[in-house]
N, C-alpha and C positions, 0 to 999 in steps of 0.2 A: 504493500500500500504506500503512497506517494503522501508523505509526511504534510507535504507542503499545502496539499487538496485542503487539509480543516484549517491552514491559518487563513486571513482576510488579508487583502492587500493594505499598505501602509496609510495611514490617516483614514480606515471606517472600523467598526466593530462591531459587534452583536450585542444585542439587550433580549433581555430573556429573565424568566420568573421574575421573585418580587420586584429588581429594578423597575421593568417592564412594566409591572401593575402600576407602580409608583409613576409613572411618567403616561401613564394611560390617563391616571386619575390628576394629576394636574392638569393635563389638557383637558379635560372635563370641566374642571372648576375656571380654569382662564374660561375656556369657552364660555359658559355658564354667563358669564361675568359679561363680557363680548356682547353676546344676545341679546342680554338685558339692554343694552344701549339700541336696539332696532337692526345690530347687523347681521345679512343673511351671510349663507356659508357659500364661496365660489370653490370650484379647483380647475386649477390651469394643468395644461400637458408636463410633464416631467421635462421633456426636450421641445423645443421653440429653433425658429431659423436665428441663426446668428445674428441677422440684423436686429430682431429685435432687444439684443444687449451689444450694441456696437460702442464703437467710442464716441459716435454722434449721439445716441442715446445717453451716454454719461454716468452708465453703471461699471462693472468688472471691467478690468483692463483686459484687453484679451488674452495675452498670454497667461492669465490663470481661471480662462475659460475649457471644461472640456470639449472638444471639436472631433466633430465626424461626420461622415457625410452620407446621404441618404442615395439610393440605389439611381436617384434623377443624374445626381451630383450637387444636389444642395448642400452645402454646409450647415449642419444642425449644431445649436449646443444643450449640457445638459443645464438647467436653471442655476443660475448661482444668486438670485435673489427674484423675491416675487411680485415689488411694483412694478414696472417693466409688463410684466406680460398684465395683470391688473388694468393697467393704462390700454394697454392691448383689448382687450375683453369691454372695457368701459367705449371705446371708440366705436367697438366690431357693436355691440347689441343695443346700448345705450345712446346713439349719438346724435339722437332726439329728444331724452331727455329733460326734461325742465326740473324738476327735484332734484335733489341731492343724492348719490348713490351710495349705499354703506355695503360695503362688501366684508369680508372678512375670513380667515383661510388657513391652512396649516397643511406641513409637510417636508420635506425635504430639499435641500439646497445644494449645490455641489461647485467644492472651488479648490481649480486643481494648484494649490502652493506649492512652494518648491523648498519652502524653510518652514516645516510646519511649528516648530518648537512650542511641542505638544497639542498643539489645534488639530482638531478631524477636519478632512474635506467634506464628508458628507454629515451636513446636521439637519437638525430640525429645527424650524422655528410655527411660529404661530402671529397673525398680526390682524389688521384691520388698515381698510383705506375708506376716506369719507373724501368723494370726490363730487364737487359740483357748488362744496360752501366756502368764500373766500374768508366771511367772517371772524372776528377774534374769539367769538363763541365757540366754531369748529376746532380751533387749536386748545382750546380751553376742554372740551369737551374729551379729542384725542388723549389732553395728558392724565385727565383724570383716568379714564376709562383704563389706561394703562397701569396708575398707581390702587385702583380699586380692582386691578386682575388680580397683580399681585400681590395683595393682601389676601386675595380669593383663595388664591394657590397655598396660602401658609407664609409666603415671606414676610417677614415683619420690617427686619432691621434694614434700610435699602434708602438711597437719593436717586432722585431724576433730576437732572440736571440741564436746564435750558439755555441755548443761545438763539443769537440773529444773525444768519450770514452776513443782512441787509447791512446792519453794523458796521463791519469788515469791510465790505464793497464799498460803501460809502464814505471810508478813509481811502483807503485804493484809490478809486476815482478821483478823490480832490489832488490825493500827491500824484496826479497823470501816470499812473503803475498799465503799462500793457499786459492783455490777459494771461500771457504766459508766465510775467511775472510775477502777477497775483497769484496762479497758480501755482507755480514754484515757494514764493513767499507763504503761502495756504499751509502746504505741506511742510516747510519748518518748522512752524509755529506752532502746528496740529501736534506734530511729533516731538514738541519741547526743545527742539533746536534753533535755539536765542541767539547763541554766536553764527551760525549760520544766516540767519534772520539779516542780521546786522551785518554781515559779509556783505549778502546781499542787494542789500539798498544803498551800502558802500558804491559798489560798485555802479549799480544802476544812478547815483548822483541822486539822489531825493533831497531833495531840504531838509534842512535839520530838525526843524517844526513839524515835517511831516512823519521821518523818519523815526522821533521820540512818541507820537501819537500812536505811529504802528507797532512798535514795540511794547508801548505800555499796555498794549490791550492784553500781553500774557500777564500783569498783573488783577485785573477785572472776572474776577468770579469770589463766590459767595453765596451769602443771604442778597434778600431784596436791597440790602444798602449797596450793592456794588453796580448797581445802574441807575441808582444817584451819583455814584464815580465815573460813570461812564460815559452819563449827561454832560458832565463837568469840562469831560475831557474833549467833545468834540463839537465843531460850529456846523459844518455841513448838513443840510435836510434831513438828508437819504440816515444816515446815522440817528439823528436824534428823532428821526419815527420808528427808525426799528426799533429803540428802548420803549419810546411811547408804547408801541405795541405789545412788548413784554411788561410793564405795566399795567396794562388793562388786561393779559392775560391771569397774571395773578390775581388781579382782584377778585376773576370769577373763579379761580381756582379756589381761594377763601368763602368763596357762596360754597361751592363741592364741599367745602371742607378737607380738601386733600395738602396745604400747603405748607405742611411739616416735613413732607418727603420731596418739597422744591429747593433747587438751588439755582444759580445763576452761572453762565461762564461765557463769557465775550470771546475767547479765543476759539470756542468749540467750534472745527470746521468738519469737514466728511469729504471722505474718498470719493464719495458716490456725487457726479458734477449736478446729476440732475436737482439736488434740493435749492430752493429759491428764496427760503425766509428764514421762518425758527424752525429750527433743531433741536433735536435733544436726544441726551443717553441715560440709562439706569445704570445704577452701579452700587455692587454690597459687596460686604468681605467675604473669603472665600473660595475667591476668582477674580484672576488677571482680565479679564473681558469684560466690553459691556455686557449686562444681562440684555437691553432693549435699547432700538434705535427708531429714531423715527424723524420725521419733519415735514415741510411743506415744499411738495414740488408743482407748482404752479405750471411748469411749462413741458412738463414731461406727456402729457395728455394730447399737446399740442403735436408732438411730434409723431400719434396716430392718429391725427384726423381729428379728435376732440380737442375742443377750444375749452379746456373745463378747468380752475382749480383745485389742488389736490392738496390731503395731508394722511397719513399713516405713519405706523407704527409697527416695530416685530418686534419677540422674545425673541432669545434665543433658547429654548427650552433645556438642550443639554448642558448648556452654565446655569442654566436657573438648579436646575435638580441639584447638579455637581454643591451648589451655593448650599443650599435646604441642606443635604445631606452635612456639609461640614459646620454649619451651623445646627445642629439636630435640629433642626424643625420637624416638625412631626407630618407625614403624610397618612392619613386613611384612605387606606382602600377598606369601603363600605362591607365588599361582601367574603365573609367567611369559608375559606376552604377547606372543605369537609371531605375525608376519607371516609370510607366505610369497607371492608375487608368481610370475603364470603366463599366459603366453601360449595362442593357442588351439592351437598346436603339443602344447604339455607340459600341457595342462587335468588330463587323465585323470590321468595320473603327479602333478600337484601335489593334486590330491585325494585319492590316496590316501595321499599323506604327509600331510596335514591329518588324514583321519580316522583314522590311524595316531596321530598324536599328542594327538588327543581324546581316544581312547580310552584314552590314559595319562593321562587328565587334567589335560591341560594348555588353555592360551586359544589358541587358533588363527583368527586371521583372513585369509580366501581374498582375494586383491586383484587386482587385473588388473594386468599388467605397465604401468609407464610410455614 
């Protein structure tokens, strides 16, 4: 026998028994949770054409896309994240819509890295997209519905942590930064690379007024006082409505009642190019990763045919669990499993205690006596 046949290839693995029930039953209670807010359940294809995650799209880079190609010669890939195709489905069936669309979804993701340092390429997440309300209600509504999942699920101890891209662009723009450079400058900043930061606007000649403005925004995160710091700090429009709008999302987060689990962070930017306003990540001890990401992609809609605002949100389910577990959080799974052990004496009589107790719904497994 070929050793090699039972292991899995590098970055996926099996779940199985109680893990399994455990991770069955938090997607039930996220879900659960979801619902409540009016979102029905989509599911997209596993594999999609390439275009729709290209780099005009502004999701996965492609070299840590799976790619293969279909017997036409299309280039297919496997999903590596699900608003993309979302947008997709919202365009294709919805694209006469006047209401607002709540979708919401769970499944698996796949992204092929090359430095896993301990990350899986295939995970699960779970999320929601509410496409069609631009309102500060809709982002209000998103962050909540995310911090009352996970409380649903058992997490207790956890931050979500909000920014404004708008923020960011709106220093950009004023110090005349081209998009490559924003882009480049995005990604130092994201990844805590200050001396980089500062290299770079070195060299690009920014003004020094401009240049200490962009810089200090890796000091700007917090409670609600750090966009009173944030205000302070900049003159330009585009900037000081994106704080306005974080502002007025907090307030309704304080009607939810959820704003014990908010924070603030001006430097928060994302990989993913398509998001257009506020952002935001969850995050608890226990795990190096966000647990949930989410934001407002405004024009991602656009690039299938829907002219619609967008905002959503994902767990990522296997750091959630991971999380729970190293915090013993306590997971129930509801229903009890029951053996029952029978000889060929007592067969008839142990089966119909077994289907006696199915039918109460309960787990019942038939075993043969030892």
């Amino acid at each position: 026998m070929n050793g090699k046949l039972v292991h899995t290839p590098e970055g996926v693995r099996d779940i199985y028994g109680d893990e399994k029930e455990k991770k069955m039953q938090v997607e039930r209670l996220l879900l659960e949770r979801i619902h409540a807010y009016g979102y029905r359940n989509i599911q997209t294809p596993t594999f999609e054409f390439f275009d729709v995650f290209s780099k005009e799209v502004g999701t996965t880079p492609s070299k840590e896309l799976y790619k293969f190609f279909d017997k036409e010669g299309n280039t297919l890939v496997l999903r590596p994240d699900f608003t993309p195709s979302i947008a997709r489905c919202a365009a294709k069936y919805f694209m006469d819509e006047k209401e607002p669309i709540r979708f919401c979804y769970q499944g698996n993701t796949f992204t092929n890295t090359s430095n896993l340092q301990g990350k899986l390429k295939e995970v699960t997440q779970m999320g929601a997209e509410l496409i069609g309300d631009a309102s500060v209600y809709a982002d209000a509504e998103m962050l909540a519905m995310t911090i009352e999942a996970l409380l649903a699920a058992g997490l207790k101890d956890f931050q979500v942590s909000i920014g404004n891209l708008e923020y960011f662009k709106g220093i950009c723009a004023e110090a005349g930064l081209d998009e490559d450079t924003e882009m480049t400058l995005r990604e130092l900043i994201s990844g805590k690379n200050y001396f980089g930061a500062e290299d770079l606007l070195a060299q690009r000649k920014v003004a020094p007024t401009d240049r200490d403005i962009l810089l200090k925004t890796s000091d700007l995160f917090g409670s609600v006082d750090a966009l009173k710091e944030a205000k302070k700090a900049v003159n330009n429009s585009r900037s000081l409505q994106a704080i306005e709008r974080l502002e007025q999302v907090y307030q309704i987060l304080c009607d939810y009642g959820v704003e014990k689990y908010v924070s603030f962070d001006l430097t928060m930017l994302s990989k993913y190019n398509y998001y257009t306003g506020i952002i935001f990540k969850g995050y608890t001890y226990g795990v190096g990763n966000e647990i949930v990401k989410g934001g407002r992609y405004d024009t991602l809609p656009r690039r299938f045919g829907k002219n619609a605002p967008a905002i959503g949100f994902m767990i990522a389910v296997d750091d959630l669990l991971l999380a729970m577990d190293r915090q013993n959080a306590n997971v129930n799974c509801p229903k009890e499993h029951i053996k029952i052990y029978y000889k060929d004496v007592d067969f008839q009589e142990k089966l119909k205690e077994a289907r006696k107790l199915r039918s109460e719904g309960k787990q019942v497994e038939l075993l043969p006596s030892k």
